[in-house]
C-alpha positions as CSV (number, residue, x, y, z in Angstrom):
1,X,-10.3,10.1,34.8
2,X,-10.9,8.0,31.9
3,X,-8.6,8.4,28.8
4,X,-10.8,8.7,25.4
5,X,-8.9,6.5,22.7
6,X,-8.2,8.2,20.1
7,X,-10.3,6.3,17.1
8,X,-8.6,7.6,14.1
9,X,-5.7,5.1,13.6
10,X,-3.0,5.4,11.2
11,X,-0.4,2.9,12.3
12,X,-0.6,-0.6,13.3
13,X,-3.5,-3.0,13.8
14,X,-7.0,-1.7,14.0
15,X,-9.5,-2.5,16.0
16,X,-12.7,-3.7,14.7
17,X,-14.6,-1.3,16.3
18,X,-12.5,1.0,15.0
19,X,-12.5,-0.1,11.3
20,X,-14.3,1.7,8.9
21,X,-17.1,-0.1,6.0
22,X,-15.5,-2.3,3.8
23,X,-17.9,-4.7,4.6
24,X,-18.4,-6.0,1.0
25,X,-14.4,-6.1,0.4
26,X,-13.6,-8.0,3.5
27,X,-16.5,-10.5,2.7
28,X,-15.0,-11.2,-0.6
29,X,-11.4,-11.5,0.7
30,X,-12.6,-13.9,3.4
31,X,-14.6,-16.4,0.5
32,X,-11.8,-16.2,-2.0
33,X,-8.9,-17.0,0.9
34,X,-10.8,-19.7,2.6
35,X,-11.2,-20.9,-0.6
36,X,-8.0,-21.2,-1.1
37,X,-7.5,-18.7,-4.4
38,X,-5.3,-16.4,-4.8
39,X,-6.1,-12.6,-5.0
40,X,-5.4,-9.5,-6.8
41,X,-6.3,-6.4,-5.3
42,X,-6.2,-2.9,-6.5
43,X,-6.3,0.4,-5.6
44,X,-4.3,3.9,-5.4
45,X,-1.8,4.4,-2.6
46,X,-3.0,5.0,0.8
47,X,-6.5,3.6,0.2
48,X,-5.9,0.7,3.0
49,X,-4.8,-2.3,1.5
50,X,-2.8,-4.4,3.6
51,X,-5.2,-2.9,6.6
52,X,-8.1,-4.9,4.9
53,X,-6.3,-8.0,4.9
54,X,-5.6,-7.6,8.4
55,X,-9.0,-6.7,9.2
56,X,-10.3,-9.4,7.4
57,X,-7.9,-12.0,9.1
58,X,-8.0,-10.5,12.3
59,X,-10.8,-12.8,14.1
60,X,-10.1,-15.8,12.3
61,X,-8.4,-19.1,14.1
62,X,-5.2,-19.9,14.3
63,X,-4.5,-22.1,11.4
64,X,-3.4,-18.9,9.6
65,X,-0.3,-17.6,9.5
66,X,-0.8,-13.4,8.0
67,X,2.3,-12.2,6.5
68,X,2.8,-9.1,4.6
69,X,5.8,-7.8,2.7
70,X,5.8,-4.3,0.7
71,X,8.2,-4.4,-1.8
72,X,7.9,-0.7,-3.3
73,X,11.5,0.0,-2.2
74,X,13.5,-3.3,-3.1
75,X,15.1,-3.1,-6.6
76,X,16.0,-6.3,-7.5
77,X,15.3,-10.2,-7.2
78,X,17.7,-10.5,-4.5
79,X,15.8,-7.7,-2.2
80,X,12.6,-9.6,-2.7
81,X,14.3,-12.9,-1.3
82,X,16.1,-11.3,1.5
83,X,13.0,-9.4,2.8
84,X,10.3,-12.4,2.1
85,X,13.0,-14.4,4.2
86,X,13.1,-12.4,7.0
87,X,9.9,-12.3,7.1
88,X,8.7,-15.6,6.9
89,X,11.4,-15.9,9.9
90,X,10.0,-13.6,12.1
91,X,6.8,-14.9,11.4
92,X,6.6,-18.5,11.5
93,X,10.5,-19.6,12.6
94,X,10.5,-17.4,15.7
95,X,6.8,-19.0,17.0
96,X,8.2,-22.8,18.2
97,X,11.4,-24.9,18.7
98,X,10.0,-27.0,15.9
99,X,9.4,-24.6,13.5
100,X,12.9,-23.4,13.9
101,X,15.0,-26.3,13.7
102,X,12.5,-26.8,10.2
103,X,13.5,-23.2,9.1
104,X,17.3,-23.9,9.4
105,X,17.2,-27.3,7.9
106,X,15.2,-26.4,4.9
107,X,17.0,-23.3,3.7
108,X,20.4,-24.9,3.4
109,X,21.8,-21.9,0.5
110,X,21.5,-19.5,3.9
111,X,23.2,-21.1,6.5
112,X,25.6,-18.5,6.9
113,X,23.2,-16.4,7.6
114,X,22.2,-18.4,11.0
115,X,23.6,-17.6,14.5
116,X,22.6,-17.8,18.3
117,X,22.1,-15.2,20.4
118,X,23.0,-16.2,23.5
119,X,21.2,-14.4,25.7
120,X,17.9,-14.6,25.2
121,X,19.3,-18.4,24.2
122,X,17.5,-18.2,20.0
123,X,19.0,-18.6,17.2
124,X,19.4,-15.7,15.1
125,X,18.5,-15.0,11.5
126,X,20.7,-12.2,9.7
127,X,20.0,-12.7,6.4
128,X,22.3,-10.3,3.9
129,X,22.1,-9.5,0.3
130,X,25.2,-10.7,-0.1
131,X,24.4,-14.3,1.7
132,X,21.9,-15.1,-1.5
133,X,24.6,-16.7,-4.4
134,X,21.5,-19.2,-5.5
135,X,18.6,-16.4,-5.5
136,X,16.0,-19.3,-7.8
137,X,17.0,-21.9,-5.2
138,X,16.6,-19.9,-1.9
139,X,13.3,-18.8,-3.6
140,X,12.6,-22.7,-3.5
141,X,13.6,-23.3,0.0
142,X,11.3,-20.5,0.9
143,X,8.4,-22.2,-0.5
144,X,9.4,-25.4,0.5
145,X,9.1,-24.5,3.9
146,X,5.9,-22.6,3.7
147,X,4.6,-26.0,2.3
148,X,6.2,-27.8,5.5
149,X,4.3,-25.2,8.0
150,X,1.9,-26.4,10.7
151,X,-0.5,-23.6,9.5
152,X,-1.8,-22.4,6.2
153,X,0.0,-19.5,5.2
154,X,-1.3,-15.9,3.7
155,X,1.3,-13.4,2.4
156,X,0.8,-10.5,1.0
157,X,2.8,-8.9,-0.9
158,X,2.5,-5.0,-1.2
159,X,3.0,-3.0,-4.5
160,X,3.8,-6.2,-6.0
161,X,3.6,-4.6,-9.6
162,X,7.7,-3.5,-8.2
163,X,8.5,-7.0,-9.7
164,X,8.3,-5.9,-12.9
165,X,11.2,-3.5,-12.7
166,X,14.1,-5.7,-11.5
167,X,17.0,-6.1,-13.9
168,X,16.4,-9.7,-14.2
169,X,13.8,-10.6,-16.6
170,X,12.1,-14.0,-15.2
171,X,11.0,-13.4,-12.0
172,X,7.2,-13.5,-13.1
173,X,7.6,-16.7,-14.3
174,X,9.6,-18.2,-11.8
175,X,7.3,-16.7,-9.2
176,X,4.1,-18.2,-10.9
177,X,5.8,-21.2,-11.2
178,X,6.5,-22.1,-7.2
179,X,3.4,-20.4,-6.4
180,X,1.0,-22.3,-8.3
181,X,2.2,-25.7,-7.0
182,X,2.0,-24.4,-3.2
183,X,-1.1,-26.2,-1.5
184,X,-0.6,-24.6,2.1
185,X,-0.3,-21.0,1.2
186,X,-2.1,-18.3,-1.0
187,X,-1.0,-14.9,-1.8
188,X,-3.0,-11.2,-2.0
189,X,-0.7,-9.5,-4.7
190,X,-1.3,-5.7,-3.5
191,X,-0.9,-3.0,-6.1
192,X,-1.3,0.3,-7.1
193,X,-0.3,1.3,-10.3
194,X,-3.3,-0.3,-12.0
195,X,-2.2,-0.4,-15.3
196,X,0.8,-2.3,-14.7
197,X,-1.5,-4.6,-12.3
198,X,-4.1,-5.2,-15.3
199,X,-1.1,-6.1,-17.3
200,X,0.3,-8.2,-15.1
201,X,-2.8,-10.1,-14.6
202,X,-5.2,-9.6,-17.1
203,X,-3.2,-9.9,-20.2
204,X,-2.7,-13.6,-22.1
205,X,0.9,-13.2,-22.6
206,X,1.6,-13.0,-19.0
207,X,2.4,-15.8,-16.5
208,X,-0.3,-14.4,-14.0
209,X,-2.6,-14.4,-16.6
210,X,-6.0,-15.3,-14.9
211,X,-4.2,-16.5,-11.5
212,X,-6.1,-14.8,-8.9
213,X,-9.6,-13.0,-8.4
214,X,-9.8,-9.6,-8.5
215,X,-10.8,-6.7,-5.8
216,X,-10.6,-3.2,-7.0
217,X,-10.5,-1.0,-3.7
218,X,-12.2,2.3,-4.0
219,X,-12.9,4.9,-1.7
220,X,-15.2,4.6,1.1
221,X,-18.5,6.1,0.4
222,X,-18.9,9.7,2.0
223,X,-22.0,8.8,3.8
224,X,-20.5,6.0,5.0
225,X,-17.3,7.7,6.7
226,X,-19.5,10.9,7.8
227,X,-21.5,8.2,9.9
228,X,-18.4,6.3,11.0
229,X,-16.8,9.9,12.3
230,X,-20.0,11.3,13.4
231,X,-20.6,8.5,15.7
232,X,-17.0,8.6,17.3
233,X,-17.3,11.9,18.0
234,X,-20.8,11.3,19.5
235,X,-19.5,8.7,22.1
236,X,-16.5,10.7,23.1
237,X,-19.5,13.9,24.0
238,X,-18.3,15.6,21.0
239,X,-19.6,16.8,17.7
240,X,-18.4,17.4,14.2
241,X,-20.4,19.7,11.0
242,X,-21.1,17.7,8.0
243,X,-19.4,20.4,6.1
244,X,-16.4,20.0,8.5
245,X,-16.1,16.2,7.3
246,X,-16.9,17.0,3.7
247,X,-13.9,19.5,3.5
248,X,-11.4,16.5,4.7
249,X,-12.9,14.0,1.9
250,X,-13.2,16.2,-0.9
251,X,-9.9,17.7,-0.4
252,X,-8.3,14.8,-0.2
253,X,-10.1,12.9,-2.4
254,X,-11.3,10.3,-0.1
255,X,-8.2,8.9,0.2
256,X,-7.9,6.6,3.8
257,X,-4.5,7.7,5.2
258,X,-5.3,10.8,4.5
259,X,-8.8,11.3,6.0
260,X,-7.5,9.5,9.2
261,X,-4.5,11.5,9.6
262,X,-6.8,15.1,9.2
263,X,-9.8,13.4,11.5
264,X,-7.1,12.1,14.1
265,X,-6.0,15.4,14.7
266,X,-9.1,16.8,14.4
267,X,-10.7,14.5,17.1
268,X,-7.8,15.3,19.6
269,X,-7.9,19.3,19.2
270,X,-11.9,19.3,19.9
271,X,-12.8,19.5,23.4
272,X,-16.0,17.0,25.1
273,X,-18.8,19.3,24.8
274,X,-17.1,21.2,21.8
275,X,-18.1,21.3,18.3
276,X,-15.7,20.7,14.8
277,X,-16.5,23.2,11.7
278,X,-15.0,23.9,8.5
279,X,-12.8,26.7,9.6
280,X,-11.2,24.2,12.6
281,X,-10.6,21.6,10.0
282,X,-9.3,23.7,7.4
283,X,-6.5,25.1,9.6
284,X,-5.3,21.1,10.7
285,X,-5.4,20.9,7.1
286,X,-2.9,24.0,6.4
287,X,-0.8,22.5,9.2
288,X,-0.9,19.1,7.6
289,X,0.3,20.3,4.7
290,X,3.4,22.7,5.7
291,X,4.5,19.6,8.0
292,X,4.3,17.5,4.8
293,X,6.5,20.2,2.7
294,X,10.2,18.9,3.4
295,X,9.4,15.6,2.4
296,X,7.4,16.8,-0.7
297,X,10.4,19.3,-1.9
298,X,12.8,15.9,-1.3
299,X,10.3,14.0,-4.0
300,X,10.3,17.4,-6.5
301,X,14.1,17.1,-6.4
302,X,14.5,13.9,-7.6
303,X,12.9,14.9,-10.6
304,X,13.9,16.4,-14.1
305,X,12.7,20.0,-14.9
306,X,10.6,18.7,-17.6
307,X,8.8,16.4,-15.2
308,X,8.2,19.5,-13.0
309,X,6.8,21.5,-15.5
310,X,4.2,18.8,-16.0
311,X,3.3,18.1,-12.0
312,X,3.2,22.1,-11.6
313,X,1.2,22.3,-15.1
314,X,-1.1,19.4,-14.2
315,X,-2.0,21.0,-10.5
316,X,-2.9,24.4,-12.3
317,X,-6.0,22.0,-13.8
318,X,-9.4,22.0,-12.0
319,X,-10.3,19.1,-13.5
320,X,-8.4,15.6,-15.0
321,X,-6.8,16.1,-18.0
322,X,-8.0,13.8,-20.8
323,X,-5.4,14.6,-23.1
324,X,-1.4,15.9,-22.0
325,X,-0.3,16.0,-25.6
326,X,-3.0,18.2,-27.3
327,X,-1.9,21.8,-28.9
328,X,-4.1,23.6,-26.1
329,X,-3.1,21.7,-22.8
330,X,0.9,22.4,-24.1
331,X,0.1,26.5,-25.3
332,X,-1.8,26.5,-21.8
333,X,1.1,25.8,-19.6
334,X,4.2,26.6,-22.2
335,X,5.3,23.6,-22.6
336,X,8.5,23.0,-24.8
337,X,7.3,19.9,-27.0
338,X,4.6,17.2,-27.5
339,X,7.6,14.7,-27.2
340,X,8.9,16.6,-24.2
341,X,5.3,15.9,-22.4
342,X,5.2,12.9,-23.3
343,X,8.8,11.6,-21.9
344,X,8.0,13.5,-18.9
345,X,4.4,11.8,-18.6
346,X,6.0,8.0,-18.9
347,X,8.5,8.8,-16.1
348,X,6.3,10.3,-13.9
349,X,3.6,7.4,-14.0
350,X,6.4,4.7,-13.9
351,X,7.5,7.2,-10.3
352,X,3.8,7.0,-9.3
353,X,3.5,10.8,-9.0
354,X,1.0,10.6,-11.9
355,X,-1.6,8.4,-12.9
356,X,-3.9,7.4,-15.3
357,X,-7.5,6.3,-15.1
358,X,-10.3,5.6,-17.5
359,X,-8.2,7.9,-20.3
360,X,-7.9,10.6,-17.3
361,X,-4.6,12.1,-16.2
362,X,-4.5,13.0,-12.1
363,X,-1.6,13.8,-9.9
364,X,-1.9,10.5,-7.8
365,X,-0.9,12.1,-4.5
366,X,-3.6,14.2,-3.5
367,X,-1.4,15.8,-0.6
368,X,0.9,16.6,-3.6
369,X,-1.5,18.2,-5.6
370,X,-2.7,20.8,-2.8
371,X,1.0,21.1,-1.5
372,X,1.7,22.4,-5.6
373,X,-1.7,24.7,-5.7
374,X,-0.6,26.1,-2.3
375,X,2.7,27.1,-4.1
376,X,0.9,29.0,-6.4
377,X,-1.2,31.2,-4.0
């Protein structure tokens, strides 16, 4: 009996059979890579970033080398270093004899961190936070060595707009100033906190002003993703409702992680011959979302009360909010203060657990939204 695969994937490469639209994004990365620029591309979290790149990248020759770094948990310079260094490592070091004995003799500043394992007879690369005293000149090394590689290198760097919290204060400019002189590599500078981004990129007084083209990232079209799961469901001798589809999008805003996640379970739970509706996808939705709840009550503790007020305030909305601070939003929900909103608003964007777009306030976690409204109920 032949195994059905499963065509809903959430982790690790897809296949591009498996890879849904983005036609026009993955053209655009392709031109502006081959062309050797530099890009900047935007979205919210969850929306498939990184997957593009690697979709994009996936056919193409050898001459590329994809790495991909997400940097949403490092909290200072050094962290960058000791996690771009690994993984140049494991990426280009590990691959020849050559490129090895390069990798040890160019980063000098790390040498303690080198050793030999001798029983799969490599050497080893253990690089600690504590093993970078020079962070500016490892950074150096790094980039000397991408410049030394037999093949042109693409990393991308994942919430990249992290950079901008570190204690130190230059790393912008010290980054934009090895990376513009780099001939044999180009970075995609992933992000989603798009204000920071725009900041980051778009404003004159900053050192990536104008330094890379841009790709917003929005959802994939509804049509689009109905036909793309329709389709899958119809090869596999299965069916889904429209309505059944449209209940996983809306709900979750069209959000990529999410629809995949929902869809993947809701392919595997219907029978060839069988066919999805509303009420099927609705409970895989329920389940999702008490399977979700420890991890959700973990985030809801690391915040203030005032910050909780406004997450539990905003999920009572049916709509964005255009304005947080205004005498009827705050009587609404009983808030304490205008001030008190407002120093609860700037943390919670800066956490990611709200954003704001086009003069619009959202939760930005859709799973958090309908985990809060489920609270309620």
């Amino acid at each position: 009996m032949t195994k059905t695969t499963n065509p809903f994937i959430v982790t690790g490469k897809i296949p591009n059979q498996f890879f849904c639209d983005r036609e026009t994004e993955t053209a655009q990365l392709i031109r502006f890579l081959n062309n050797r620029e530099n890009v900047v591309l935007m979205s919210q979290r969850r929306m498939g970033k990184t997957k593009l790149v690697e979709h994009s990248f996936d056919n193409e020759n050898k001459e590329y080398a994809l790495m991909t770094i997400d940097i949403l948990h490092t909290s200072s310079f050094r962290e960058f270093i000791q996690l771009l260094g690994a993984t140049v490592f494991d990426s280009l070091a590990k691959r020849s004899t050559r490129m090895m004995k390069l990798f040890t003799a160019t980063l000098r500043s790390l040498s303690a961190s080198f050793g030999y394992d001798t029983l799969q007879n490599t050497p080893t690369f253990d690089i600690r936070l504590g093993d970078i005293t020079m962070p500016e000149y490892t950074l150096k090394e790094i980039f000397e060595y991408l410049e030394k590689s037999n093949r042109h290198c693409i990393i991308v760097i994942d919430e990249f707009q992290q950079i901008t919290k570190y204690p130190e204060k230059n790393v912008e400019a010290l980054l934009r100033t090895h990376i513009q002189h780099l001939d044999n590599a180009n970075f995609v500078f992933a992000g989603s906190q798009r204000r920071l981004m725009e900041e980051m990129f778009f404003s004159e007084k900053r050192p990536f002003y104008m330094s890379a083209r841009s790709i917003m990232l929005e959802a994939i079209p509804f049509d689009s993703y109905f036909d793309f799961a329709c389709n899958h469901f119809q090869q596999a001798g299965k069916t889904i409702e429209k309505e059944a589809v449209r209940l996983v999008y809306d709900t979750f805003k069209g959000v990529t992680l999410y629809l995949q996640r929902i869809m993947k379970e809701t392919f595997s739970l219907t029978s060839s011959g069988e066919c999805c509706d509303a009420d099927a996808v609705q409970h895989i939705i329920d389940d999702y979302i008490l399977e979700c709840e420890p991890r959700l009550r973990e985030q809801l503790a690391l915040i203030t009360e005032p910050q909780k007020e406004l997450l539990y305030a905003m999920s009572e909305e049916d709509s964005p909010v255009k304005s947080i601070t205004s005498s009827e939003f705050i009587k609404r929900h009983r808030m304490k203060s205008t001030s008190a909103v407002q120093s609860a608003a700037k943390k919670l964007l800066e956490y990611d657990l709200l954003t704001r777009r086009d003069g619009l306030y959202t939760i930005a976690d859709p799973l958090m939204d309908l985990w809060l409204r489920s609270r309620r109920l």
